[in-house]
Structures are given as C-alpha cells and as structure tokens.
N, C-alpha and C positions, 0 to 999 in steps of 0.2 A: 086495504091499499097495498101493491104489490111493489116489493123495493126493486130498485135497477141494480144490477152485479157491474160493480165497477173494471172496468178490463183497464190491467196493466200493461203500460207499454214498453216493449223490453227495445232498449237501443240495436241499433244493426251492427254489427260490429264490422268493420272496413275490409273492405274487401282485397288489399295487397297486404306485403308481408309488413309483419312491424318491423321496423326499422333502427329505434329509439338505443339498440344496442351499440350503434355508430359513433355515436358520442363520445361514451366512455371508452370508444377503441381508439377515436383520434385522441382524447386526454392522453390514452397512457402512449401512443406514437409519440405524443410532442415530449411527452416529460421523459421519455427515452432519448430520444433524439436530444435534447441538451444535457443530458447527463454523459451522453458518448462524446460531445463536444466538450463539456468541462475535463472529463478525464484525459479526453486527447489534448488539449490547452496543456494542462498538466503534466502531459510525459515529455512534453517537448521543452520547456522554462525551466532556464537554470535552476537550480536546488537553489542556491544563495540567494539568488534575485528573487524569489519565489518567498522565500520566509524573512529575506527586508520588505515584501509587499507585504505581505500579511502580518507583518508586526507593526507598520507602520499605518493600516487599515485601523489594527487593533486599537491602536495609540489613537488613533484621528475620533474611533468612536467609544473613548473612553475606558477602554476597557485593558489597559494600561497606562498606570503615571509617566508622563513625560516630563524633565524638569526646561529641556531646550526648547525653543519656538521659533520655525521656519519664515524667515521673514526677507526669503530669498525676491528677488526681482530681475525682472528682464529676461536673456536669454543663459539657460545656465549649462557652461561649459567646462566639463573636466579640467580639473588640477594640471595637469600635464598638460593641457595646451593652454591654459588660461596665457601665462607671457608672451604664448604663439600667436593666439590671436589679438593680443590688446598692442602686440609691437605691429599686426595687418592694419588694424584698424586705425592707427597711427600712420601708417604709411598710407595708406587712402587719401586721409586729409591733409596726407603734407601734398600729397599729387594735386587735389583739388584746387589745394592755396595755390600751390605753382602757375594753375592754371589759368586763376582767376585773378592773380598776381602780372599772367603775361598779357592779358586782355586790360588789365588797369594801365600798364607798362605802353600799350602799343598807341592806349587813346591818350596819355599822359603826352608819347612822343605827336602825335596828332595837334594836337593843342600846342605843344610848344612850337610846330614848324608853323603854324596859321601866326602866333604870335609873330616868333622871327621875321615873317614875310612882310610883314605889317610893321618891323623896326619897334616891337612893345614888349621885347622878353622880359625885359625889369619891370612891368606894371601889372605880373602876379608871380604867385609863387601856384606850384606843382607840388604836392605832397599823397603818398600814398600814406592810410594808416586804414585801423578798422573797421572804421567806417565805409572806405572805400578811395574813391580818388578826390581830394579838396581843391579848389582852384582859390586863391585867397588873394580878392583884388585890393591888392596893396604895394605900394609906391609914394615916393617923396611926393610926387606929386596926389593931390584931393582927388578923389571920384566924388566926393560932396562937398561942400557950402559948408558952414559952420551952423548948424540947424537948419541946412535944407535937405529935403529929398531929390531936389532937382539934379539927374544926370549931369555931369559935365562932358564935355567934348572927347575929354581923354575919355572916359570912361565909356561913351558910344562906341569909340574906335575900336578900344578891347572889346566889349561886347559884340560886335560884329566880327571880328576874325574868330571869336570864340561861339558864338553863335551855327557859323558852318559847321563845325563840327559836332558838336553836341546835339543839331537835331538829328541825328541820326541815328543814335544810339538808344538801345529798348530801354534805359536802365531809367530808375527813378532820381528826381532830381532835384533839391534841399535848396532852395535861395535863404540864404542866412543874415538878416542885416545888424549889425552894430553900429555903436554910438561910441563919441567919447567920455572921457567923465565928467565935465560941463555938465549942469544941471539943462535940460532942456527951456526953452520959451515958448511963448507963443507962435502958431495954434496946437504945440503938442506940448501938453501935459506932465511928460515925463518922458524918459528916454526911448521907453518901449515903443510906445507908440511911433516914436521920430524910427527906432531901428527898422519898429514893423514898416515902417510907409516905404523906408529905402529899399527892403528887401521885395515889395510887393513894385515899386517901378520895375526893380530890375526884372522881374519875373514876366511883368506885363509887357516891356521891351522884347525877353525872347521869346515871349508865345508871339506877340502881336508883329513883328518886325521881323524876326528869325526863324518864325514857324515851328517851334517847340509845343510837343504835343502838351496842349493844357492838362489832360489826367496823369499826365507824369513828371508836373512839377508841382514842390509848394513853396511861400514863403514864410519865412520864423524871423522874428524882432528877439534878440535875446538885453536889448539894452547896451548897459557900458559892463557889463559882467564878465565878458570873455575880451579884455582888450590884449594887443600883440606885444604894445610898445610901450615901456612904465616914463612918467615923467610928463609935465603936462610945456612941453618943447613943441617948436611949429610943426616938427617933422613927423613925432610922437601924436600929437592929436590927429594929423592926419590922417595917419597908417590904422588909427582906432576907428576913422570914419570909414567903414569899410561893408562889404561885402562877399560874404564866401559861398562860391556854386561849391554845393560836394553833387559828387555824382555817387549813389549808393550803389553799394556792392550787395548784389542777390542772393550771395554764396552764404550757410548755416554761419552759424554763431561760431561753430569753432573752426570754421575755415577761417573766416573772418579773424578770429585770434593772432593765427599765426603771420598774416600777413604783413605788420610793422616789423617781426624779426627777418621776412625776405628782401624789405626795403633796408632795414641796417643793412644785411648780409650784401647788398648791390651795393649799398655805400664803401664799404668795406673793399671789394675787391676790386 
C-alpha cells in the first residue's frame, strides 16, 4: 500500500508593506508631546505657587502629615479684599431693601388713600415689617360678632376700598384670622377653627367679590394666641376679633431683615 506525501501549506505572506512599526511611532509622538507640554506648563508657574501645589498635592495624597484641615466654603476671597467685598455685598442688600422697601411704601400709600376716600382711615392699621406689608383690620368698632364669622357691614366697606387695590398686585397674600380669649361655642370647637372660618370669609369675599387671584392668596386661623389688646374690656375683645391681610414680601431673607430698621428710620425722620 503506497502512503500519500503530505504537502504543507506555507501561508502567503501580504503583499503591501508592514506597517505594524506605526504604532509604536505614534506611542512615543504622544508621550513626547506631553512631556513638551508638562515642561512648558512648568517654565511659565510661579516657583512659590508651584511647590504650595505640589506640597499640598503631597499632603492631599498622604504622603505628608498635615495637622490643619481645610474646611473652607463658598467663594474664597483674598485677605485683603475680604472687608472689601463683604462691606459690597452689604451695600447690595441695603439697595435691595430700599427698593423693596419703596414698592411696600407706594402700595402702603395706595391702600391708605382708597381707605381715606371711603372716610375708614381708623378701621386698619398700615404696618411694614419682615414679613412684608400687614394691613391689621382693627378698630373700636367689631368686624365680627362675638363667635361669629359673619362679615359686618363696616368690615364689607373696608374690604372693598381695600379690595381695589390689592387685586392688582403680583405679590402673595396671607388672610390671617384671630379670635379673642373667650373660649369659643357652638358650632366651633375651639378657637382655631372660629379664627380659621373668619380668615377663610374674608379670603372668599376677595377672591369671589374683588377678583383676587385665588393661587395667590391663603387663609391661617392662628386662634387667640396673637391678640393686639390685653384685658378682656369691650374695646379689647373687639380689636382681638380680627383679621390681618399681610401682603408678603418676595425679596431673600436678608433683604427682608433689614426692612423694619427702614421703617424705624422713616419713623424717625
């Protein structure tokens, strides 16, 4: 039996240039190329700033003890301007206040000429504080009943010269009702609920009669907790049965701060 000669098959070998040398030539381009760039980095960086970066690099990855720890925050500004900029930053928001101060001031006067016209200056008071602007309907005479919610007549009339005004402004707007210290009766429970009922007529009177946009007003029942007048005298419980529009002020927290020392300061001069 005659064996077969196994024929080996020898691969062709490609017919362009090899190539494969390319690689290692773009490797060592790149790692030249940032090595020209770290050294140029380097001739141009202060000496000093250069080895507080690298010693503070060192520090970050251990490889020096540090006993202090950076527990810097916010925006960090040179020693030397530090008093500069925190007496700017000061003057900013006294500008602000001022500002927001002379638009509480204009609709303050707003409100008290619709009052005057109406012959009802004494049936609230006017007060700017941080909140904003408070209108605090209180007078010898009742805007309530002795446990009722029901409007009175005076209290329509103020509402409506007060009313004009107030829908027109973007700002949000606080109906607040209180109670006096009388324990409440029937059908309210307890004081809350008699403060919340009052606050909620009057709320419903300026959306529903006055046109007050409903998403920019609420009401709050605070009880007999915030009363104006101590003593339980006819005049005194009166002035307890009450209701306070604030109109809130939109302005940060610390604009807001400063704005009862602009109201002193108007007192004042």
């Amino acid at each position: 039996m005659s064996a077969r000669r196994r024929r080996r098959t020898v691969p062709e070998e490609p017919h362009g240039p090899d190539e494969r040398w390319m690689a290692s030539y773009l490797d060592m381009v790149t790692v030249l190329m940032c090595m020209f760039i770290v050294l140029f980095a380097m001739s141009t960086v202060d000496a000093e700033k250069f080895v507080a970066l690298s010693n503070s690099l060192a520090t970050g990855f251990g490889q020096h003890s540090s006993n202090t720890v950076d527990t810097a925050e916010g925006v960090v500004v040179p020693p030397e301007l530090l008093d500069q900029n925190a007496q700017g930053f000061a003057d900013i928001e006294l500008q602000a206040a001022r500002a927001e101060f002379d638009e509480l001031s204009a609709l303050r006067d707003k409100l008290r000429a619709a009052l005057e016209e109406e012959g009802l200056t004494d049936t609230a008071t006017l007060t700017i504080d941080e909140r904003g602007l408070t209108i605090g309907l209180v007078s010898a005479e009742t805007f309530f009943a002795t446990n009722s919610t029901v409007l009175s007549t005076r209290a329509v009339t103020v509402l409506d010269a007060l009313g004009g005004v107030l829908s027109d402004i973007p700002n949000q707007i606080s109906v607040e009702g209180h109670a006096d210290h009388r324990a409440a009766a029937a059908p309210f429970p307890t004081n809350w609920e008699l403060s919340a009922e009052r606050s909620t007529q009057v709320l419903r009177y300026l959306v529903e009669d006055r046109g007050l946009d409903p998403g920019h007003v609420k009401a709050v029942g605070y009880g007999d907790a915030h009363p104006v007048a101590d003593g339980s005298t006819t005049s005194a419980l009166a002035q307890n049965r009450r209701v306070d529009i604030v109109v809130l002020s939109d302005a940060t927290e610390g604009v807001r701060r400063l704005l009862p020392q602009l109201q002193a300061a108007q007192k004042t001069s």
